[in-house]
C-alpha positions in Angstrom: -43.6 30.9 -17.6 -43.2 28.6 -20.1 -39.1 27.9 -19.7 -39.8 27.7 -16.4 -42.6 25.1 -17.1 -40.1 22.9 -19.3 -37.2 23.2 -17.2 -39.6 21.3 -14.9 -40.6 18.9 -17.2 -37.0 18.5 -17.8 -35.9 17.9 -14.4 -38.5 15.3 -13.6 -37.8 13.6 -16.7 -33.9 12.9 -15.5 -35.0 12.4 -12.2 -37.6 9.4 -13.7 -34.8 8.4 -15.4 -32.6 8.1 -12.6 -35.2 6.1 -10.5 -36.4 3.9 -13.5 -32.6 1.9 -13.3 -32.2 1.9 -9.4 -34.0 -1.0 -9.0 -31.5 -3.3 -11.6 -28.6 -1.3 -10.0 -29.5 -3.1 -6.9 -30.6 -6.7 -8.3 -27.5 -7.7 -6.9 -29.4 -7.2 -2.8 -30.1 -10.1 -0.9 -32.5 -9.7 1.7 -31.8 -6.0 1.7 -28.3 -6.6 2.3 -24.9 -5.4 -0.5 -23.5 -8.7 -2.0 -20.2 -9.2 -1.3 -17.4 -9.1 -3.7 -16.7 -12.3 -5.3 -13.3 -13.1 -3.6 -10.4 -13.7 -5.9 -6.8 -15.1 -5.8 -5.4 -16.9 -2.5 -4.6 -15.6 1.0 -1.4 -13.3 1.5 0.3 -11.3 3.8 1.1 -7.8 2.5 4.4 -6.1 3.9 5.4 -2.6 3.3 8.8 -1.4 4.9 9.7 1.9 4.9 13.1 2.5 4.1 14.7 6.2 5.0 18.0 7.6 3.3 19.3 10.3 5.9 21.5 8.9 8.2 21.4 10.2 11.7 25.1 10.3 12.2 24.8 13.5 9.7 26.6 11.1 6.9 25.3 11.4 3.5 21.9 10.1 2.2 21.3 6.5 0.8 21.9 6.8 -2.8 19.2 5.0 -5.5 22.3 2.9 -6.6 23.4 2.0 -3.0 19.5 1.6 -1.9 19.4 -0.7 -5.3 22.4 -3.1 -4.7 20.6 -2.8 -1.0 17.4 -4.7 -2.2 19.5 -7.1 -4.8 21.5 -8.4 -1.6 19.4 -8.7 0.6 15.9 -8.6 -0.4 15.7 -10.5 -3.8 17.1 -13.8 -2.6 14.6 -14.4 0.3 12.0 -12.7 -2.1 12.8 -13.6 -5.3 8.8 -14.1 -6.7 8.7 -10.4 -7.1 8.7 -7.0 -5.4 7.5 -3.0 -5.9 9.8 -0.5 -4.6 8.5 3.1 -4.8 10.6 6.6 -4.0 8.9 8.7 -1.5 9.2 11.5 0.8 8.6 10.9 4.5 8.9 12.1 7.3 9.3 10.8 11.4 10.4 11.9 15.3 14.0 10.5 15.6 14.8 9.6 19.0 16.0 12.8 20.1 12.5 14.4 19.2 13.7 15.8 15.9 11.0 15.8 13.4 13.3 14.4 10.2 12.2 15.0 6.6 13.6 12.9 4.3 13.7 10.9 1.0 12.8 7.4 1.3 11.7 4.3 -0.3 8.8 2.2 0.2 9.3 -1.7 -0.5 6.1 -3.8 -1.0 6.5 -7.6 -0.4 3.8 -10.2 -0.6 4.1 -13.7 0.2 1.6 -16.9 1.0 -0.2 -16.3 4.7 0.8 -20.2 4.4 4.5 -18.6 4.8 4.2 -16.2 7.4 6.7 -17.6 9.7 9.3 -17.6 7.9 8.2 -14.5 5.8 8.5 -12.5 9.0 11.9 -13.9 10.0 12.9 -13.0 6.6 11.5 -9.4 6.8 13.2 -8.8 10.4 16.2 -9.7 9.0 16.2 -7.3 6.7 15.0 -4.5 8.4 18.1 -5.4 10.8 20.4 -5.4 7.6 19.7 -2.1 6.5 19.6 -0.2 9.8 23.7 -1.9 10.1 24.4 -1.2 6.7 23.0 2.7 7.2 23.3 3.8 10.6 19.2 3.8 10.6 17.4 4.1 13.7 14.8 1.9 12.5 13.0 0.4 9.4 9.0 1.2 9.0 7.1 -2.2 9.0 3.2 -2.6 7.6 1.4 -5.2 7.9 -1.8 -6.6 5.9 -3.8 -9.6 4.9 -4.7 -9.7 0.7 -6.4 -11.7 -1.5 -4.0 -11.7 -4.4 -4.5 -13.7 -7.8 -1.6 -13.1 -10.6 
């Protein structure tokens, strides 16, 4: 009875514990309400493109090197502030319904909201570029607004 009797104890003394520091975890409420984040950096546009290496006319894959001297081209002169390119595997339903699997890269651009004109010209033209240059069906395109401070 008595374990019992300070296992009790014990749990109400965590649970006291517990309630004793919600209310300065939420000093930060107004009116009831979550405060918001403080926002940081400057408005951006966040492009991902999804970039596959089979090729469709049964050719071989994009290679790193050729996928590489790809991005160097054509990417880093219209984007030269700085890029992320991460491998992957991904798949998608060519046109004939086929469910490809495949290798692929996934290219992360941001640039100024101030610049999304030509930042989307810029982007299009790529995604054109690499579709010539690999017999691709299409290019992936993702789209999002940031906050980004460097």
């Amino acid at each position: 009875m008595r374990t019992h009797s300070l296992r009790n104890r014990s749990a109400l003394a965590v649970a006291g514990l517990l309630l004793a520091g919600a209310p300065t975890a939420y000093t930060a409420l107004a009116d009831g309400q979550p405060s918001a984040a403080p926002v940081r950096g400057k408005p951006y546009l966040e492009t991902r493109l999804l970039f596959g290496t089979a090729r469709p006319d049964g050719g071989p894959a994009v290679t790193d090197r050729q996928f590489m001297a790809f991005v160097d081209k054509e990417v880093t002169p219209d984007f030269p502030d700085g890029l992320t390119v991460q491998n992957a595997r991904g798949q998608w339903r060519d046109a004939h319904g086929t469910i490809e699997k495949e290798r692929s890269y996934v290219l992360t651009l941001l640039y100024p909201e101030s610049a999304a004109k030509v930042g989307d010209r810029k982007v299009e033209e790529i995604r054109r570029a690499y579709e010539k240059a690999f017999a691709q069906e299409s290019v992936g395109r993702v789209d999002d607004r940031a906050q980004v401070d460097f």
